[in-house]
C-alpha positions in Angstrom: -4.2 187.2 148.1 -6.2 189.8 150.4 -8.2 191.6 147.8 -8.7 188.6 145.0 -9.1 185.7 147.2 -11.1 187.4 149.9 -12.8 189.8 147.9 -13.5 188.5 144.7 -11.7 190.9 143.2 -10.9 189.6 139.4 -10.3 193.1 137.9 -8.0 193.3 140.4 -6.3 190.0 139.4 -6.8 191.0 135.6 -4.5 194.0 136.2 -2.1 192.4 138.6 -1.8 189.6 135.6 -1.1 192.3 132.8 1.5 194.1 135.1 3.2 190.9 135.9 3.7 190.2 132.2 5.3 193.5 132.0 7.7 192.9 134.9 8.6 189.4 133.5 9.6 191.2 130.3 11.3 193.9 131.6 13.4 191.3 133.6 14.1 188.9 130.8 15.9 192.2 129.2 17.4 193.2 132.0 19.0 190.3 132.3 20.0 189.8 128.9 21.6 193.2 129.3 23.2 192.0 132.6 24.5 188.5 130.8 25.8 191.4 127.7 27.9 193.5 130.0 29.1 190.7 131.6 30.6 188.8 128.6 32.1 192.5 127.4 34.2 192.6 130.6 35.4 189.2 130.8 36.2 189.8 126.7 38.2 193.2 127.8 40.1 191.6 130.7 41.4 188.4 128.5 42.5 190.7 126.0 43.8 193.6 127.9 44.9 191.8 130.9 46.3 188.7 128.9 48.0 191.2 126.5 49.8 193.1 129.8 50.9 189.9 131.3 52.6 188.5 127.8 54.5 191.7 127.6 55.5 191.5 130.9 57.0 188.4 130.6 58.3 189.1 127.5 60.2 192.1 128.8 61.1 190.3 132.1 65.2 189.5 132.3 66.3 186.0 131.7 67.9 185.2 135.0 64.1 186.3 136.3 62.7 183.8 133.9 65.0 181.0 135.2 64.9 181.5 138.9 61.0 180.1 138.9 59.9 177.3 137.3 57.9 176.9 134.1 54.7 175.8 135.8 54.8 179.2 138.1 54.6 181.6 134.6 52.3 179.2 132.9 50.0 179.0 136.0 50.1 183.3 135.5 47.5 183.0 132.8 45.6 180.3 135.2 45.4 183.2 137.5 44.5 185.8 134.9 41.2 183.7 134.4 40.2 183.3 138.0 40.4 187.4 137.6 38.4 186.9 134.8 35.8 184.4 136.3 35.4 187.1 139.5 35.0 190.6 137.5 33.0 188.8 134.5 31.3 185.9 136.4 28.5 185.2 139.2 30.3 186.6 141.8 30.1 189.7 139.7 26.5 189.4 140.2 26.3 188.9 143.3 27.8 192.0 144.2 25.4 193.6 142.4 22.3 191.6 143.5 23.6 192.6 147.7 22.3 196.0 147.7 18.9 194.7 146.7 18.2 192.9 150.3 18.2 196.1 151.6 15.6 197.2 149.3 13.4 194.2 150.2 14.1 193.9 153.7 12.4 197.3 153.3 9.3 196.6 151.2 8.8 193.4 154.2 9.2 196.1 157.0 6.3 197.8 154.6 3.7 195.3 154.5 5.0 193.0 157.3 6.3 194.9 160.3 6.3 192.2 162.9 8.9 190.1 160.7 11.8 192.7 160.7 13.0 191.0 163.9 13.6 187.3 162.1 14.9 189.1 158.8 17.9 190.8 161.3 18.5 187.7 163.2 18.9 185.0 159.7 20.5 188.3 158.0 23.1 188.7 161.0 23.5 184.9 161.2 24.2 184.3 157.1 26.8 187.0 157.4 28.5 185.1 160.2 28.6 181.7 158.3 29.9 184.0 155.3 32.6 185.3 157.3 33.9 182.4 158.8 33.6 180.1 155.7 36.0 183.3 154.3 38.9 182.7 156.8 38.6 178.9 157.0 38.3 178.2 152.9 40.9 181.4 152.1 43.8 179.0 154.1 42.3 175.5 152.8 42.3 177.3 149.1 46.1 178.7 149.5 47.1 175.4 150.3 45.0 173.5 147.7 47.4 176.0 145.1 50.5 175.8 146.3 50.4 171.7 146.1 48.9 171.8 143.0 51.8 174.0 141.5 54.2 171.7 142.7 52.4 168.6 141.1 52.2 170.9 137.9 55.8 171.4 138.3 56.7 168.1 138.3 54.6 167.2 135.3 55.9 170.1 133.2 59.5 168.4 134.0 58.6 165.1 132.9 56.9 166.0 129.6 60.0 168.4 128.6 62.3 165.5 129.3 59.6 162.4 128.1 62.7 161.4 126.1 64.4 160.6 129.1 62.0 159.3 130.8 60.9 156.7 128.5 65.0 156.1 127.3 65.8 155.0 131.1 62.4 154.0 132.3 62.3 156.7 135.0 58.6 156.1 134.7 58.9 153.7 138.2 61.2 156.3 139.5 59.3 159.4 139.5 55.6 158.0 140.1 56.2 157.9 144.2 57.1 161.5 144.0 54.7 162.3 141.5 51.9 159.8 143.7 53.0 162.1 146.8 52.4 165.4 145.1 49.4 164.2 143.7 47.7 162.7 147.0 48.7 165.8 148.5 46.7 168.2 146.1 43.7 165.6 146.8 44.1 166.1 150.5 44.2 169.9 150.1 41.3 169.5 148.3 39.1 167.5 149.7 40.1 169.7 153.4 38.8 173.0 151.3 35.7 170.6 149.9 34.6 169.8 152.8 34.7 172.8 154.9 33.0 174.7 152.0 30.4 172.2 151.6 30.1 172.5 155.7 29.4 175.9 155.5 27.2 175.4 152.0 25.3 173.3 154.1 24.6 175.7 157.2 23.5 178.2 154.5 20.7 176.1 153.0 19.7 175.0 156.6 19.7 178.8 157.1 17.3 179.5 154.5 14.7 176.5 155.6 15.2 178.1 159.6 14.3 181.3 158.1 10.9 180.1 156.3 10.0 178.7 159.4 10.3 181.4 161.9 9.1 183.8 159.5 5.9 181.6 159.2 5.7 180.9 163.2 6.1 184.7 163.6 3.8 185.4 160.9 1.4 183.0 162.2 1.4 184.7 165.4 0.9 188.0 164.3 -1.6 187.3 162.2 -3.7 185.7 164.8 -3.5 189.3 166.7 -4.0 191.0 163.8 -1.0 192.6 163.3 -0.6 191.5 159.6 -2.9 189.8 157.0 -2.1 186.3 155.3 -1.7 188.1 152.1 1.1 189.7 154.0 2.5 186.9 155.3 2.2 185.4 151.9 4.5 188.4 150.2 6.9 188.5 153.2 8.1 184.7 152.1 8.2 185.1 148.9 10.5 188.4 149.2 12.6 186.5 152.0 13.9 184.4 148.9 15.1 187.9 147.5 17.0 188.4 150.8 18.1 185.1 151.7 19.5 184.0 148.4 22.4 186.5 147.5 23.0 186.0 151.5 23.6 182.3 151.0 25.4 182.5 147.6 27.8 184.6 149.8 29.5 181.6 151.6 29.8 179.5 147.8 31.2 182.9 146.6 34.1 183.2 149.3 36.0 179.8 147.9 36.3 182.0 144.5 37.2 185.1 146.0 39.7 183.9 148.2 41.1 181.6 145.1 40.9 185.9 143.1 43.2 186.8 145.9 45.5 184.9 145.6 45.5 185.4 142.4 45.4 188.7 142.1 48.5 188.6 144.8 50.4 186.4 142.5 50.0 189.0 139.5 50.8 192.0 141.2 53.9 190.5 142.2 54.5 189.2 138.5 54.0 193.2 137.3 56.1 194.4 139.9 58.8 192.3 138.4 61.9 194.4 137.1 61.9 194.5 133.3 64.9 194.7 130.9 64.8 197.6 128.3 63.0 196.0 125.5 62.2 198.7 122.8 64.6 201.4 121.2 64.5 205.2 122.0 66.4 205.9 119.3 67.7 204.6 116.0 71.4 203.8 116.5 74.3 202.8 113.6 75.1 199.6 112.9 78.0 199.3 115.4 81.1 197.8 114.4 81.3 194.7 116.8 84.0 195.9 119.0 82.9 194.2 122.6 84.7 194.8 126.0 84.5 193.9 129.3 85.3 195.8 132.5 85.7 194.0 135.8 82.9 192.1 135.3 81.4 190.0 138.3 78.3 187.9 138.2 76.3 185.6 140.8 73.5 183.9 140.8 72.1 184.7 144.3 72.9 188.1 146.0 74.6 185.9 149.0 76.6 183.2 146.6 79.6 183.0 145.7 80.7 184.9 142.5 80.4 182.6 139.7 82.5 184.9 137.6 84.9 187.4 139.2 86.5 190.6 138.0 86.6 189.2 134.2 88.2 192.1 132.0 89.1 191.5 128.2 88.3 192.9 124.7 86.9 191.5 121.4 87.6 193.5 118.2 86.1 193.2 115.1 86.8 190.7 112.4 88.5 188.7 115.0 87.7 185.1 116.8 87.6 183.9 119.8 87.7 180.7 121.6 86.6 180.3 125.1 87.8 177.1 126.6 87.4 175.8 130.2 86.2 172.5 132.5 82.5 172.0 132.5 80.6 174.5 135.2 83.8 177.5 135.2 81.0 179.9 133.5 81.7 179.6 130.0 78.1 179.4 128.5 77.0 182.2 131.7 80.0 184.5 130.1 77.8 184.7 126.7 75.1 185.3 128.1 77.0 188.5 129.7 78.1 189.6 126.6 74.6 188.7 124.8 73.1 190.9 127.3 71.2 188.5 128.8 72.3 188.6 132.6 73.0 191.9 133.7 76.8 191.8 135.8 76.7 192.4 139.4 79.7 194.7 139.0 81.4 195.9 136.3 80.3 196.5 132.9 79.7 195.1 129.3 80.7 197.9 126.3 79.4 197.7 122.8 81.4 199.9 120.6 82.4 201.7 123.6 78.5 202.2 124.4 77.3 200.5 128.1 74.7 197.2 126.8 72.6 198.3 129.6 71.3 201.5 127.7 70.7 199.1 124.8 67.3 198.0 124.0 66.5 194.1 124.2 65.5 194.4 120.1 68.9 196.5 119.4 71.0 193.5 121.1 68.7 190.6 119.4 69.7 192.5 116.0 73.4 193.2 116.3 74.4 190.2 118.5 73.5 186.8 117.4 73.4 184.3 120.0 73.2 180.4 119.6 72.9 178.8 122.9 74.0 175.5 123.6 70.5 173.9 123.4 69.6 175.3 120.3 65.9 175.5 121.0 63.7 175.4 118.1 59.6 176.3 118.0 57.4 174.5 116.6 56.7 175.1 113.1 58.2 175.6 109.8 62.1 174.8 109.2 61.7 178.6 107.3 60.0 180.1 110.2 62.2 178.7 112.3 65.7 180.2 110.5 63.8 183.5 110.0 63.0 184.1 113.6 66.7 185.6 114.1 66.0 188.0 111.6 62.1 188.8 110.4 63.0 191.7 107.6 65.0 189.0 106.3 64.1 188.0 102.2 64.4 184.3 101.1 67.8 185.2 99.2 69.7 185.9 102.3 67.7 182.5 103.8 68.8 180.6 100.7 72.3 182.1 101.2 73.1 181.6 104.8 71.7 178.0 105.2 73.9 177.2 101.6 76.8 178.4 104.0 76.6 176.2 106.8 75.5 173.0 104.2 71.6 172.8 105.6 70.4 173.4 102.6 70.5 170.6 100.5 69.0 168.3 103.8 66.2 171.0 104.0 65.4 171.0 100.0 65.5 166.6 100.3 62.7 166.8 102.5 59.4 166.5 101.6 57.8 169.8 102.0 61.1 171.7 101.8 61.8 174.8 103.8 58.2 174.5 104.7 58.6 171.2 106.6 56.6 171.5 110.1 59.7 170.2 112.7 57.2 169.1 115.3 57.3 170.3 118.7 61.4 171.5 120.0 62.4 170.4 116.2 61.1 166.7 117.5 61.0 165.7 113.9 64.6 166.3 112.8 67.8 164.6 114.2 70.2 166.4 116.5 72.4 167.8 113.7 69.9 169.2 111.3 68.8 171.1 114.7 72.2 172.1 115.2 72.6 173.5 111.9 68.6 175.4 111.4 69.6 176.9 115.1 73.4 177.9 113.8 71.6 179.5 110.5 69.2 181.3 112.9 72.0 183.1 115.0 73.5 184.0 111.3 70.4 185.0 109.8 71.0 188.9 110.3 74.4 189.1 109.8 74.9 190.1 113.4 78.4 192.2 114.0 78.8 189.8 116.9 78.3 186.4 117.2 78.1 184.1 120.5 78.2 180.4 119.8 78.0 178.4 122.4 79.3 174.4 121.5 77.9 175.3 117.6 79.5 171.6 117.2 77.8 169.6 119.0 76.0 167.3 117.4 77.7 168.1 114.5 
């Protein structure tokens, strides 16, 4: 502005238009660059990351599982791409972009001295909204969470039990306590909406407060002839280089506040106990002879003992009927001896070998466990069956399902073994269930098998 306007000074201008062109290409691959690395870490986290928490929940114990609900570990993977969104996203950026205002601040101090004084008052005054909108939107944010987990709750419950539902029109039933939790995230909501968008605002009327006094101060010390307009002129334009990571700090806190919690609920998920999942050592088929010594199990540490001092032996070859009123522990006592719930006292032996040294895969192979849902996957009816046993070859398929009389209602279907069940086994009636989930547990010709009410339905 000083040397072309005033001073005619094109050659002046022809440089400053050839360096420019530079600059604009240099930042156009910069930023390409920037946008690369940025989609490498978000790539690295949902594969690293997302691989560490399905392990971890794969190796967590069932009774940690069951104590919180579906919607808590489904909302883990929620959380795993807020993490994503921070370390891969604009915020990302942002943190990047911060250390730059110091630069500029300095280049205005360079060619506009007298404006240093309205740079460390907006500076001070966006990293006070900042602040504040941190502490007020981290609490509105929390809250905004927690109620929408216990909508998703809910709506998790009612789809696994739609058949329910719709078979005794619960639909009237549950919409006021679905209606409450849902007018309840909406509340949470629009609280954390509108004191972001309250602080949002103060941050853009920030940035027109700062043109202003910039251009008052300028003014002023122009007219003593402290600085030039050319100066002035710069000094705006590299305010927007100061001011705008300032006020993308306050639209920044709502995600990083939402990353906290996040990152809270993730580090509690890892700290989680896990069950021993893979072998140390290769072991011998074991024999099947199963004992129990003074076992003792509870559900909460301060409950009542819903099993107490239990103490008996199975040998191999032999059956066993366990028989008792609805809710004495029957179907908890297999899961004892399955190696599913660890005792509170007492201990569970394998062929005189403690479970609890055992490996998660050694139990799944040697114990076969039907439970009394008989939970199917979606997918194949073969899939299905081989799931109890993946080394397993079609001839032992074709000979355990011939055993329990599922296959000739699996061979009348229309695609056979290769029939697609549908979501839970949806597409087949309650006994072919029965039967696919029976020739699962017998798959592998486990030593020991735990059938819990293999009847039913049958």
């Amino acid at each position: 502005y000083d040397r072309v306007v005033f001073h005619a000074g094109l050659t002046t201008l022809q440089g400053l238009t050839l360096g420019m062109a530079a600059v604009i290409a240099f930042d156009f691959i910069l930023r390409q660059a920037r946008s690369r690395l940025m989609q490498k870490i978000s790539l690295r986290i949902d594969v690293e990351l997302g691989r560490r928490l399905f392990n971890k929940l794969a190796a967590l114990p069932l009774r940690t599982l069951e104590m919180r609900s579906a919607g808590f570990w489904q909302g883990l993977f929620r959380d795993l791409e807020q993490v994503r969104n921070i370390f891969g996203g604009p915020t990302a950026v942002l943190l990047v972009d911060l250390p730059f205002v110091i630069l500029f601040i300095g280049l205005i101090a360079l060619i506009a001295a007298p404006l240093l004084p309205v740079l460390a008052f907006v500076t001070l005054a966006f990293l006070i909204n900042a602040w504040w909108s941190s502490w007020a939107v981290r609490k509105a944010t929390a809250n905004e969470q927690s109620a929408s987990f216990r909508r998703d709750s809910l709506v998790a419950e009612l789809v696994a039990g739609r058949a329910t539902v719709k078979a005794l029109a619960l639909s009237e039933t549950v919409r006021p306590l679905w209606e409450e939790r849902h007018a309840n995230v909406i509340a949470r909501s629009l609280e954390r909406g509108g004191l972001n968008d309250g602080f949002g605002n103060a941050g853009m009327s920030l940035t027109v407060v700062t043109t202003i006094l910039m251009t008052i101060v300028g003014a002023l010390a122009i007219l003593d002839h402290q600085m030039t307009v050319g100066s002035l002129i710069a000094a705006n334009m590299l305010s927007s280089r100061v001011v705008s990571p300032l006020n993308q700090l306050v639209g920044a806190w709502r995600g990083f506040a939402a990353y906290r919690e996040s990152a809270r609920r993730l580090e509690e998920a890892f700290r989680l106990p896990e069950e021993r999942i893979q072998r140390t050592m290769e072991l011998d088929r074991p024999k099947g002879d199963l004992t129990l010594e003074q076992v003792s199990f509870l559900f909460k540490a301060d409950g009542q003992p819903v099993l107490e001092n239990i103490e008996f032996s199975m040998r191999p070859g032999a059956i066993h009927g366990i028989v008792g009123r609805n809710g004495s522990g029957k179907s908890t006592l297999l899961k004892l001896m399955g190696g599913l719930y660890q005792p509170a006292s007492g201990r569970i032996l394998l062929d005189g070998a403690d479970m609890n040294q055992l490996s998660r895969e050694d139990l799944a192979r040697w114990i076969g466990y039907m439970p009394q849902d008989g939970f199917l996957f979606a997918g194949s009816i073969r899939q299905n069956i081989l799931n109890g046993a993946p080394g397993a070859d079609d001839a032992a398929l074709l000979e355990i399902t011939r055993t329990i009389g599922v296959h000739e209602d699996i061979v009348d279907l229309p695609d056979g073994y290769d029939t697609d069940i549908g979501e839970a086994g949806g597409m087949l009636s309650a006994g072919q269930r029965q039967k696919i989930a029976l020739a699962r547990a017998l798959i592998g010709d486990p030593p020991v098998l735990l059938l819990d009410e293999p009847t039913s339905n049958l």
